[in-house]
N, C-alpha and C positions, 0 to 999 in steps of 0.2 A: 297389027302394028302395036308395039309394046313402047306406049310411051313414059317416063320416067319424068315426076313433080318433083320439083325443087319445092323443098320445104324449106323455112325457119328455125332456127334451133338455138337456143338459151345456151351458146356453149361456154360461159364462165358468169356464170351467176352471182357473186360476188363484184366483179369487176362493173358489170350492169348496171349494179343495186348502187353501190360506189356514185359513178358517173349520174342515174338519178335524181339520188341525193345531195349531189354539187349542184345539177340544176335546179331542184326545189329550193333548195336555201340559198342561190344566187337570184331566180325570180323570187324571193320571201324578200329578199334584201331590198330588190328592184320596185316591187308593189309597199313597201313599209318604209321608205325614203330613207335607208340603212339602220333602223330600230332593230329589225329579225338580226342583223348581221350584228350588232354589238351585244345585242341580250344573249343571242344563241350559237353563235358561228363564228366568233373571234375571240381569242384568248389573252387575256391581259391581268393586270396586277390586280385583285379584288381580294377582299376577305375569306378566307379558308371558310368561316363555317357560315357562309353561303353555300348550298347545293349549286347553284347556277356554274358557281368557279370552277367545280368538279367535273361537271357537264358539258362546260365550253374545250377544259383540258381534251376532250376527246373532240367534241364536236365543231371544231375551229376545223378541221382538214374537209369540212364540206362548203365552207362560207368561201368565198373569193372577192377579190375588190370588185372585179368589174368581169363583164363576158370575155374580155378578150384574155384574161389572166384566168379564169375557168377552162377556156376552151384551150389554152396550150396545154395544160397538164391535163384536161382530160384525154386527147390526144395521144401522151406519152402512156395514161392510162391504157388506152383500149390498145394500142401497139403491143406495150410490155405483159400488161395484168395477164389478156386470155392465155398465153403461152406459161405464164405461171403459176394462174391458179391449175391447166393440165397439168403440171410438173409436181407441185405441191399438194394438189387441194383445198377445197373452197374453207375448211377450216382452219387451217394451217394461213391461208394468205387472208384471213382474217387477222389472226391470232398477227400476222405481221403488221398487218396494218394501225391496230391497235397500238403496238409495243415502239412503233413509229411516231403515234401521234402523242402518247404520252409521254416517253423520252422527251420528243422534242417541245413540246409543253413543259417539261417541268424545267427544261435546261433554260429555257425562253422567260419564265416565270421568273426564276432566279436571279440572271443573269440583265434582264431586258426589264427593269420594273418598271418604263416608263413609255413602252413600246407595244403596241397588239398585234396579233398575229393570226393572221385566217389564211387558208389555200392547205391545196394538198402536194404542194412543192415537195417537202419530204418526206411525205410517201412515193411520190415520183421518184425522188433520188433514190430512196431505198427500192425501187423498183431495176431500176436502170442497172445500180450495181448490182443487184440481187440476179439479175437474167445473164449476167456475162458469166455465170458459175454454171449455164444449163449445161454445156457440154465438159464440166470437172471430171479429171481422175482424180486418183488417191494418190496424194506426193506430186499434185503439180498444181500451179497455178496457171491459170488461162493469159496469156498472150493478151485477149482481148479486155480481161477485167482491170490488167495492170495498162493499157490504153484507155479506158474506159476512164479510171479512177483518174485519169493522167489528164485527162481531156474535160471532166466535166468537174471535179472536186478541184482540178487545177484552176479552171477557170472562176469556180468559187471564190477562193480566195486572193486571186488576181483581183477581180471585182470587189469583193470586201475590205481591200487593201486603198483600190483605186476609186471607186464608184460610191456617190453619193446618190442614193433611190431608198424608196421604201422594199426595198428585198429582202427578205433576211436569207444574206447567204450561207449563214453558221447553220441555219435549218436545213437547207440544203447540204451542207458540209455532212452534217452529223445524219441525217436519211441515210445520204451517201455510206457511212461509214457503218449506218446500221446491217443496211442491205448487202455489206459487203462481207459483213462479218457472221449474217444468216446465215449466206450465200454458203459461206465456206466450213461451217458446222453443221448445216443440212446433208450438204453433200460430204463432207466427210461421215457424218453417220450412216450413210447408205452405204458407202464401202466396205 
């Protein structure tokens, strides 16, 4: 009798290390009565030649306000990510995530001088739109990426229009538009 074990298998290692990482820096926040989260995990207006400024620019997509605003985007993470680190690769949806969090950090910086910003909302977004391009040809756009964009960037700006909360839906907006525009110059160069 030839029995077959299910094993465990690291299959998007990035995405993993990601979702980690939002838990370490959400319990740092939780054991340091939110100190971890404003020194390290949330990005706001500060002096340029502080190192710390630079460091947050990036590492504000691990911090989140509270567990229940973690555990939705990580969610959206572990749905979207493994399917696209197979598609792309674990460097490459690095190299995303990164160009996600600074974009939207410096636009945030700029624009929001009086506002902080922590969560990985737009990398979410740029995720969301980024996975409706997995099935692209050459000369078409996906059906689902123009309902996608329709559905989730629309309701963005409904709410940034309508809704008073601490969201930032423009974070959202622009993930959104990053991921969309990866989406479609990735996949165009494979053709």
């Amino acid at each position: 009798m030839n029995k077959k074990r299910l094993k465990v298998t690291l299959n998007a290692p990035v995405v993993i290390g990601f979702v980690a990482m939002c838990f370490v820096a959400t319990v740092l926040n939780y054991v340091s009565g939110g100190v971890a989260g404003r020194l390290l995990f949330m990005t706001y207006r500060a002096p340029l030649w502080s190192p710390l400024t630079w460091l947050r620019g990036v590492t504000y997509i691990f911090g989140h306000a509270d567990l229940a605003h973690m555990v939705g985007n990580m969610s959206y993470l572990l749905l979207l990510g493994p399917m696209l680190e197979e598609k792309y690769g674990s460097k490459l949806l690095v190299l995303i995530i990164a160009i996600t969090a600074i974009i939207t950090s410096v636009i945030h910086f700029v624009f929001f001088p009086s506002m902080a910003l922590c969560g990985a909302s737009g990398v979410v977004f740029a995720f969301i739109l980024l996975s409706s391009f997995t099935g692209f040809r050459a000369g078409e756009i996906p059906v689902s990426f123009i309902l996608v964009s329709m559905f989730f960037i629309g309701q963005q700006i409904v709410d940034g229009l309508t809704v008073q909360d601490n969201i930032s839906n423009l974070t959202h907006i622009i993930g959104g538009i990053l991921g969309g525009i990866i989406g479609y110059v990735l996949n165009l160069r494979k053709r």
